[in-house]
N, CA, C and O atoms as a GROMACS GRO file, in nm:
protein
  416
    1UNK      N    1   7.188  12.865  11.657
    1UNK     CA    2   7.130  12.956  11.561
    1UNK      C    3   7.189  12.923  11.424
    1UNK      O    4   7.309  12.897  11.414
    2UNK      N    5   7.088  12.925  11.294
    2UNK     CA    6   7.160  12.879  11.164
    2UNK      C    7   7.160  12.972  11.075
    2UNK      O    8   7.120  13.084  11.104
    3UNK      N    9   7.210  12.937  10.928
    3UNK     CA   10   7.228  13.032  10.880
    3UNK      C   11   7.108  13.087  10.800
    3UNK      O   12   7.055  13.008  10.722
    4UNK      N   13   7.058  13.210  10.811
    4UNK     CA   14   6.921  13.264  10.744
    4UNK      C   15   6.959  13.352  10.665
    4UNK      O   16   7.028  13.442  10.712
    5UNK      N   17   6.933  13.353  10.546
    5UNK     CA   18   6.894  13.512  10.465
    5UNK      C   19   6.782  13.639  10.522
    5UNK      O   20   6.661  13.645  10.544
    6UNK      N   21   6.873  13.712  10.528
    6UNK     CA   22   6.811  13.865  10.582
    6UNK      C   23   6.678  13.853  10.502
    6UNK      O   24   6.582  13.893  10.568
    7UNK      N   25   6.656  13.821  10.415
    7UNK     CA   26   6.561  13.882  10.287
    7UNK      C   27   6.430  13.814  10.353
    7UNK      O   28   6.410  13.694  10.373
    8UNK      N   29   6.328  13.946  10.387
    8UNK     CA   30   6.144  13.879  10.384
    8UNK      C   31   6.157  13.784  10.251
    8UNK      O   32   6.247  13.750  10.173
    9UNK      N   33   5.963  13.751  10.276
    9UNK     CA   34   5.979  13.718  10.135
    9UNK      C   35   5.870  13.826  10.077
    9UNK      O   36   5.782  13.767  10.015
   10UNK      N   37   5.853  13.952  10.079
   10UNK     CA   38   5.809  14.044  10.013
   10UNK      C   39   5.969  14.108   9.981
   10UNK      O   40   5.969  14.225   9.943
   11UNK      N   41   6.041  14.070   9.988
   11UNK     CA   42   6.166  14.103   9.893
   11UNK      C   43   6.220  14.066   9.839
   11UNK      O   44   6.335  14.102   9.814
   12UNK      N   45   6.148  13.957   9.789
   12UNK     CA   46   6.235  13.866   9.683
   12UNK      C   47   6.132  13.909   9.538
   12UNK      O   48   6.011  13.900   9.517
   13UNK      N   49   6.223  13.946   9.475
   13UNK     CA   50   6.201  14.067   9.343
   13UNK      C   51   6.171  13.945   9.204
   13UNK      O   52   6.097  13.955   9.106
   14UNK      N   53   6.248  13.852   9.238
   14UNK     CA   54   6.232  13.714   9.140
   14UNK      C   55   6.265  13.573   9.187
   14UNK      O   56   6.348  13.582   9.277
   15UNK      N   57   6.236  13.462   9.164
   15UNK     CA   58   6.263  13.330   9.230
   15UNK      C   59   6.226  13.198   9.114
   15UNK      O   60   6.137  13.197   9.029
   16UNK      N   61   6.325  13.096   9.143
   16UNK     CA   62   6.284  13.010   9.037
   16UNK      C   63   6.394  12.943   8.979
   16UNK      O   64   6.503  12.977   9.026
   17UNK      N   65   6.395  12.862   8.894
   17UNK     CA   66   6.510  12.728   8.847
   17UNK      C   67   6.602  12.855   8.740
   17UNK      O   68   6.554  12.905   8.638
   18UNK      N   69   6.710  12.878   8.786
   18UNK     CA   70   6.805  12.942   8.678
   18UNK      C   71   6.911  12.912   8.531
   18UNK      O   72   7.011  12.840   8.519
   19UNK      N   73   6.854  12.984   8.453
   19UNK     CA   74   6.900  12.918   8.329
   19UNK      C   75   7.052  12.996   8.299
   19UNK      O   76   7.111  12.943   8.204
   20UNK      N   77   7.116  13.097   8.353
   20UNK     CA   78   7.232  13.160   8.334
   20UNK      C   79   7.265  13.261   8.447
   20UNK      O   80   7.181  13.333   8.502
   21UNK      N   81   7.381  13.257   8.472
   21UNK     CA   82   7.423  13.380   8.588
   21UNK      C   83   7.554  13.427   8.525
   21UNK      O   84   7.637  13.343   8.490
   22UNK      N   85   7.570  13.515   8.514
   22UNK     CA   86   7.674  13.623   8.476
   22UNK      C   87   7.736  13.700   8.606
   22UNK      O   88   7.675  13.797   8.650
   23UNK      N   89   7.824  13.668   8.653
   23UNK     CA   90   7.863  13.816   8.742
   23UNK      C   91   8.004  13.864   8.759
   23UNK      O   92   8.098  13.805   8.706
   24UNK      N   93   8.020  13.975   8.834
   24UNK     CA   94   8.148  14.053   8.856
   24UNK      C   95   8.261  13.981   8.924
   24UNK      O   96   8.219  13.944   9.034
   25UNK      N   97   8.389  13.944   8.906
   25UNK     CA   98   8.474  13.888   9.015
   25UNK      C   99   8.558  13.951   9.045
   25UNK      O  100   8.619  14.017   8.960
   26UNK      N  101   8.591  13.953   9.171
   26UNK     CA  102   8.703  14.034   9.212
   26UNK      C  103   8.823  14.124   9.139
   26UNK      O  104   8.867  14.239   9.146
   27UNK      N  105   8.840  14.038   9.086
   27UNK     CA  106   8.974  14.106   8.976
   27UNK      C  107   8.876  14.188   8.799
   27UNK      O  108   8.914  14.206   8.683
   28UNK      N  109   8.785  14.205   8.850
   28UNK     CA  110   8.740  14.245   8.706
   28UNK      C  111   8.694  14.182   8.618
   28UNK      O  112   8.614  14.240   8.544
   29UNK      N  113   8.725  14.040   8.592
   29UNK     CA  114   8.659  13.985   8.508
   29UNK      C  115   8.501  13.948   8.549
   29UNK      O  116   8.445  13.997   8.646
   30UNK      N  117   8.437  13.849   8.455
   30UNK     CA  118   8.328  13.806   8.469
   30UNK      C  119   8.310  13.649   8.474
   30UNK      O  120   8.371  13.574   8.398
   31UNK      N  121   8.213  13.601   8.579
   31UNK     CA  122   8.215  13.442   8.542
   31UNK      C  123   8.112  13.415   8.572
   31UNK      O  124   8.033  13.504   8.603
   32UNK      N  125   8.082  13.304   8.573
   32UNK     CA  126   7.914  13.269   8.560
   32UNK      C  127   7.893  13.115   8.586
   32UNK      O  128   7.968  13.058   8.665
   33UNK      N  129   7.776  13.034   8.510
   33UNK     CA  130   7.694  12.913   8.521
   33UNK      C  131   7.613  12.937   8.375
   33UNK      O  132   7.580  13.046   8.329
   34UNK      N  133   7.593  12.819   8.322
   34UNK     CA  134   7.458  12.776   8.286
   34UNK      C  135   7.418  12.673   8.278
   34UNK      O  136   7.502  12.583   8.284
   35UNK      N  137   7.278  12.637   8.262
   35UNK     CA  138   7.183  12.523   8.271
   35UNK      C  139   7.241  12.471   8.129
   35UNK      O  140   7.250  12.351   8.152
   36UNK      N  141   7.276  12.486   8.028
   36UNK     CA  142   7.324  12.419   7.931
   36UNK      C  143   7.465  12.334   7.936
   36UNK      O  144   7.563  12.366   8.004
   37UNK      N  145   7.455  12.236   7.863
   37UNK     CA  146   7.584  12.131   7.884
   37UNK      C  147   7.658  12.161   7.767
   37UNK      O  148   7.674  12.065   7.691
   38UNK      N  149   7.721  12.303   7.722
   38UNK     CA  150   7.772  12.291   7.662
   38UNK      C  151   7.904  12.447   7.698
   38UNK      O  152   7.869  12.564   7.713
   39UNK      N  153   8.056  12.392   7.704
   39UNK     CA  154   8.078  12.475   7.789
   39UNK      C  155   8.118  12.571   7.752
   39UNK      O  156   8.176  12.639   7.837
   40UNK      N  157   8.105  12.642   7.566
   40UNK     CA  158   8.138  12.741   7.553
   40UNK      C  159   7.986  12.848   7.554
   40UNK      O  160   7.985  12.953   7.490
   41UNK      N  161   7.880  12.806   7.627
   41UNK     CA  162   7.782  12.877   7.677
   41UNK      C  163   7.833  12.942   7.804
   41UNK      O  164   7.754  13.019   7.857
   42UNK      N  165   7.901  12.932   7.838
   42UNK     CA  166   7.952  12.984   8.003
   42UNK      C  167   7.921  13.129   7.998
   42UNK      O  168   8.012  13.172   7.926
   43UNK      N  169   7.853  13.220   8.029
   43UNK     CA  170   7.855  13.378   8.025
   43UNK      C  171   8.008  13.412   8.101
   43UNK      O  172   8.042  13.382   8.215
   44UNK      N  173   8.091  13.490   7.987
   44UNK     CA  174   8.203  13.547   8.081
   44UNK      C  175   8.301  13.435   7.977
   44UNK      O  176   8.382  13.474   7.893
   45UNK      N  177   8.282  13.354   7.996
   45UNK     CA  178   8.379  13.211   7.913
   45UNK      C  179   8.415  13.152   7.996
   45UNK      O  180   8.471  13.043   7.986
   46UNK      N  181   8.382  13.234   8.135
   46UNK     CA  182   8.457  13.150   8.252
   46UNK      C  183   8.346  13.115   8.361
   46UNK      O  184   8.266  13.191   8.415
   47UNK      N  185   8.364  12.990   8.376
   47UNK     CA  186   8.292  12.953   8.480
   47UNK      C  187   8.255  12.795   8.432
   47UNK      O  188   8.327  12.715   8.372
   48UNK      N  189   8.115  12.778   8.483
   48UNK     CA  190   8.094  12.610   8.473
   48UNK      C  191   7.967  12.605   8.386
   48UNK      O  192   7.886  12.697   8.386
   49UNK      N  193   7.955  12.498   8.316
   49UNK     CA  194   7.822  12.452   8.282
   49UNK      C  195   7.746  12.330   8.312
   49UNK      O  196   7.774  12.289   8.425
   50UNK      N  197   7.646  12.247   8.240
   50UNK     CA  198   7.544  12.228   8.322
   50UNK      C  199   7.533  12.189   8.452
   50UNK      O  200   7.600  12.091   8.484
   51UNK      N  201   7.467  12.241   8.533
   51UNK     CA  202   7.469  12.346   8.636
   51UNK      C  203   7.324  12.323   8.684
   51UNK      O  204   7.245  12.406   8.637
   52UNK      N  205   7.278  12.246   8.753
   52UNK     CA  206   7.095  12.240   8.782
   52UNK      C  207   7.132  12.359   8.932
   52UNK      O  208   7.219  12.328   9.014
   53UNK      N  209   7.040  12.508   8.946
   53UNK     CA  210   7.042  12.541   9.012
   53UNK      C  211   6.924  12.657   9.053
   53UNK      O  212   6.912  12.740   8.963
   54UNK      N  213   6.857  12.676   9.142
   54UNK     CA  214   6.739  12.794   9.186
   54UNK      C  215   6.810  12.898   9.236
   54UNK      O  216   6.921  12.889   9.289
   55UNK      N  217   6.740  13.006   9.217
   55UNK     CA  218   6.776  13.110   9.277
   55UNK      C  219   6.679  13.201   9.301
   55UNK      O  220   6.584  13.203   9.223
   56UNK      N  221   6.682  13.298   9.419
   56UNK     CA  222   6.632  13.407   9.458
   56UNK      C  223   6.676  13.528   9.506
   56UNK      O  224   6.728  13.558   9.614
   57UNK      N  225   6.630  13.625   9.362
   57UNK     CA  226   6.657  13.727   9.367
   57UNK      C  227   6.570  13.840   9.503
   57UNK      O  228   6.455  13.829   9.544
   58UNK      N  229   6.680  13.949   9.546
   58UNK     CA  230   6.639  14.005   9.669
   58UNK      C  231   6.662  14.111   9.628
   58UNK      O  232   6.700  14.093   9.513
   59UNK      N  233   6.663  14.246   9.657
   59UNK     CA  234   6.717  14.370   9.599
   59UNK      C  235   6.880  14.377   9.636
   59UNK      O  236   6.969  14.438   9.577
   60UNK      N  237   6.889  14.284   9.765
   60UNK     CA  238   7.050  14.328   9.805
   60UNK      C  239   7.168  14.171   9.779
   60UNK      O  240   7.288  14.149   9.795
   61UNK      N  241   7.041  14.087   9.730
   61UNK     CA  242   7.141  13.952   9.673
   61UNK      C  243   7.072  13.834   9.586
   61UNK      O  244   6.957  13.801   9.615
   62UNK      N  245   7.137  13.775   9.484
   62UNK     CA  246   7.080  13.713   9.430
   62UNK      C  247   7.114  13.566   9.537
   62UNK      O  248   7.233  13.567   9.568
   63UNK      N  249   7.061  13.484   9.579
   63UNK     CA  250   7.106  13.366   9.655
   63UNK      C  251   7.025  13.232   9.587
   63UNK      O  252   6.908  13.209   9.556
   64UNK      N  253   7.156  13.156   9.583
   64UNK     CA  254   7.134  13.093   9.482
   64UNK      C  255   7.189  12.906   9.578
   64UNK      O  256   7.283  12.873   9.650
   65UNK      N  257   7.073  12.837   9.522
   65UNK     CA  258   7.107  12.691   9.577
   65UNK      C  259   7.050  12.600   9.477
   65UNK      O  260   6.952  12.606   9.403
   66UNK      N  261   7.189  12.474   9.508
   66UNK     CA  262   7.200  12.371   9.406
   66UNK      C  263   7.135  12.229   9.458
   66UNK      O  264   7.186  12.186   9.562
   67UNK      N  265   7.032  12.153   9.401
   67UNK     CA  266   6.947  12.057   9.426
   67UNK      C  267   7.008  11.974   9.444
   67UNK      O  268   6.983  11.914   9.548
   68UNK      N  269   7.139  11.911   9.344
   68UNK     CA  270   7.220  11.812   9.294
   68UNK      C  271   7.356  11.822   9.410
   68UNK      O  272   7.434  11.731   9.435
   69UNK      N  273   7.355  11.945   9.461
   69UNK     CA  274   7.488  11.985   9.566
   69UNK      C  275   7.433  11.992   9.678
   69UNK      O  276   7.477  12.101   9.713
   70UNK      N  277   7.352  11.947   9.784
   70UNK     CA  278   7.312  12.022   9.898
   70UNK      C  279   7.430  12.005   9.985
   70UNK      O  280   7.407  12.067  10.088
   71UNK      N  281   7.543  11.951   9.990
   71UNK     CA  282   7.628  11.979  10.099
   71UNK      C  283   7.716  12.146  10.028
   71UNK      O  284   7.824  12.186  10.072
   72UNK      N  285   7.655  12.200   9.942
   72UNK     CA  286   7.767  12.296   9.916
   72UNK      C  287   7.667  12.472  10.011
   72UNK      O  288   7.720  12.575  10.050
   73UNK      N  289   7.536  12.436  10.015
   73UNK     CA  290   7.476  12.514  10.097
   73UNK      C  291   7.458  12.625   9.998
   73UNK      O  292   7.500  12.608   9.883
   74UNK      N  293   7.390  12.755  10.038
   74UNK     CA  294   7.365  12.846   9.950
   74UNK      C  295   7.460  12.972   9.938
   74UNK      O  296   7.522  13.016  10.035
   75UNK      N  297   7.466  13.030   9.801
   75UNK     CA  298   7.570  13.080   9.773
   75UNK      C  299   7.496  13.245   9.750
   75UNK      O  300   7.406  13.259   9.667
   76UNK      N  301   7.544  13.357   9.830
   76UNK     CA  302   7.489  13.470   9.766
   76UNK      C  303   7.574  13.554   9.726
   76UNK      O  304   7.678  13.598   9.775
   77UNK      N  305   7.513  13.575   9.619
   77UNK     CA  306   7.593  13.685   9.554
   77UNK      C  307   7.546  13.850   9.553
   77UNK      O  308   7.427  13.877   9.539
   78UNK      N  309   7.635  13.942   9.567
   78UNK     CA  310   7.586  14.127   9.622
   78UNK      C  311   7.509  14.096   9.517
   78UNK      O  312   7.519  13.985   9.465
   79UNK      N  313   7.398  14.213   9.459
   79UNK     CA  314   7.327  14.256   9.359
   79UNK      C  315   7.412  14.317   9.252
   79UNK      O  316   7.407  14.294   9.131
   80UNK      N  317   7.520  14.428   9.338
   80UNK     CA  318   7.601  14.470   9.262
   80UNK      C  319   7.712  14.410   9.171
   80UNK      O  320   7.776  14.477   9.090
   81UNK      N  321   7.724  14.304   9.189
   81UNK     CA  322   7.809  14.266   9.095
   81UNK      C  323   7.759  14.173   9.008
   81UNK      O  324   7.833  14.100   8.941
   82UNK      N  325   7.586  14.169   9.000
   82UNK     CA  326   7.500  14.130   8.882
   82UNK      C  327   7.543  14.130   8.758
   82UNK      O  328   7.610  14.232   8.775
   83UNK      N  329   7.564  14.103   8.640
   83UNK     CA  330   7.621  14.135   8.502
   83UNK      C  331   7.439  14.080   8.433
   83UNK      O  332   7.352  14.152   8.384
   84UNK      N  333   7.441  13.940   8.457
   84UNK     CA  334   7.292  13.897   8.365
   84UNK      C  335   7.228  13.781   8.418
   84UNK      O  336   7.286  13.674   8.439
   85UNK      N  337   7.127  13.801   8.438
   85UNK     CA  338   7.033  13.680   8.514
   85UNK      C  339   6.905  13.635   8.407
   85UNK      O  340   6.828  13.709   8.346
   86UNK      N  341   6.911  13.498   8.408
   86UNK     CA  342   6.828  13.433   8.324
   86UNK      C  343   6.759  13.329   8.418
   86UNK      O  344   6.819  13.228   8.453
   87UNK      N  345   6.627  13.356   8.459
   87UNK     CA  346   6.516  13.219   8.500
   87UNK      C  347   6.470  13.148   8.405
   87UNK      O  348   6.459  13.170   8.284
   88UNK      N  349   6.445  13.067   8.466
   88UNK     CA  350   6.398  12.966   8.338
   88UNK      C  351   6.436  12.840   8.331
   88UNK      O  352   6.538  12.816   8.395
   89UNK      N  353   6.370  12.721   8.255
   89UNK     CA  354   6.475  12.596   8.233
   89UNK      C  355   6.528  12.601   8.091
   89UNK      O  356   6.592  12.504   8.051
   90UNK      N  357   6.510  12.689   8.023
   90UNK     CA  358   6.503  12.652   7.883
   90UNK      C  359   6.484  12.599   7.824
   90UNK      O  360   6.519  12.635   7.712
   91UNK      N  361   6.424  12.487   7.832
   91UNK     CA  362   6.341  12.394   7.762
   91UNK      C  363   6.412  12.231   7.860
   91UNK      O  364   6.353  12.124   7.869
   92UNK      N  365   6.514  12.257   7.905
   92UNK     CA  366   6.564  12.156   8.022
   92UNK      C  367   6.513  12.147   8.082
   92UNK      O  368   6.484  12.254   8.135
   93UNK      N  369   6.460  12.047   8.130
   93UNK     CA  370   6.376  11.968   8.199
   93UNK      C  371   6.459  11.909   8.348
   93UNK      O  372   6.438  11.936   8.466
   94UNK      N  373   6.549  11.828   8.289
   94UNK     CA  374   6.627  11.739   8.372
   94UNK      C  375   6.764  11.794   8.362
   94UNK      O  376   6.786  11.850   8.254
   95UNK      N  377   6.883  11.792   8.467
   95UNK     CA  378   7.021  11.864   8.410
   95UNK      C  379   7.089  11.704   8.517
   95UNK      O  380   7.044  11.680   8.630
   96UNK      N  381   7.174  11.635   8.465
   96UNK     CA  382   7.293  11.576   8.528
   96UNK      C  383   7.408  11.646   8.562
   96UNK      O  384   7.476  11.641   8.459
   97UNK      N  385   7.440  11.678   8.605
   97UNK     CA  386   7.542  11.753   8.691
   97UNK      C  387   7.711  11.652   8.635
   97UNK      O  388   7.818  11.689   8.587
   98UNK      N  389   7.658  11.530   8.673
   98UNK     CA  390   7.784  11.418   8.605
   98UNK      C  391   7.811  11.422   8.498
   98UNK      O  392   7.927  11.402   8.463
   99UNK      N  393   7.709  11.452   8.405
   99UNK     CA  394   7.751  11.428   8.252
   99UNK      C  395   7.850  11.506   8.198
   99UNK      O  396   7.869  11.625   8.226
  100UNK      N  397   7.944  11.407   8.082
  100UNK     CA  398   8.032  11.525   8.017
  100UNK      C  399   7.941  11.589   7.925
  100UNK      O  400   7.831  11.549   7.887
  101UNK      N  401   8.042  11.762   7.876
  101UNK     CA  402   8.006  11.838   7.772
  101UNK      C  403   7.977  11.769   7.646
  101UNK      O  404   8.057  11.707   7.576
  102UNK      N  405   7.846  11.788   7.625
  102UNK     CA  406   7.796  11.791   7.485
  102UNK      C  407   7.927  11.820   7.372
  102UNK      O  408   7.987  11.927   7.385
  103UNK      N  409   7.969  11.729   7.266
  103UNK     CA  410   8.022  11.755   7.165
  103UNK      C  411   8.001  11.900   7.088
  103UNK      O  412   7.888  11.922   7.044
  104UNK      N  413   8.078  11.974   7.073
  104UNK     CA  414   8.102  12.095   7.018
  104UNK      C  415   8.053  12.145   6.865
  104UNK      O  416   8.080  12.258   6.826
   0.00000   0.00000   0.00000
């Protein structure tokens, strides 16, 4: 038996290539992702950037998987500790995952 998300798909509330994730971490702070290669875009300041990744939103999790990572498998996160969700490519088309940060 493998691993499935609970979620129909009449419960998936939103779905699609993600341009920013913001959320709650354990200790209070906030950390995140974005589709931009530049790393003081990070929502929170903490976390990673460019970042090629989909996600689908559920009412009880956002679950989120990386094209460029498939051995890292899918990652869900509660709803509740949502801070800010952005779909979209932003005008990115293509994201390298290898590349360094864009000059500042």
């Amino acid at each position: 038996m493998g691993c499935k998300p609970a979620a129909l798909e009449n419960d998936v509330v939103a779905e699609g290539v993600l341009f920013s994730v913001e959320h709650r971490l354990e200790d209070g702070r906030t950390g995140g992702f974005t589709r931009l290669n530049i790393s003081t875009a990070v929502p929170g300041r903490n976390g990673s950037w460019n970042v090629d990744a989909y996600g689908r939103l559920t009412r009880d999790f956002l679950i989120i998987t990386r094209p460029q990572r498939p051995e890292l498998g899918p990652r869900a996160i509660p709803t509740h500790r949502l801070v800010d969700i952005q779909f979209g490519d932003g005008g990115i088309k293509t994201v390298n995952e290898s590349q360094p940060a864009a000059a500042q």
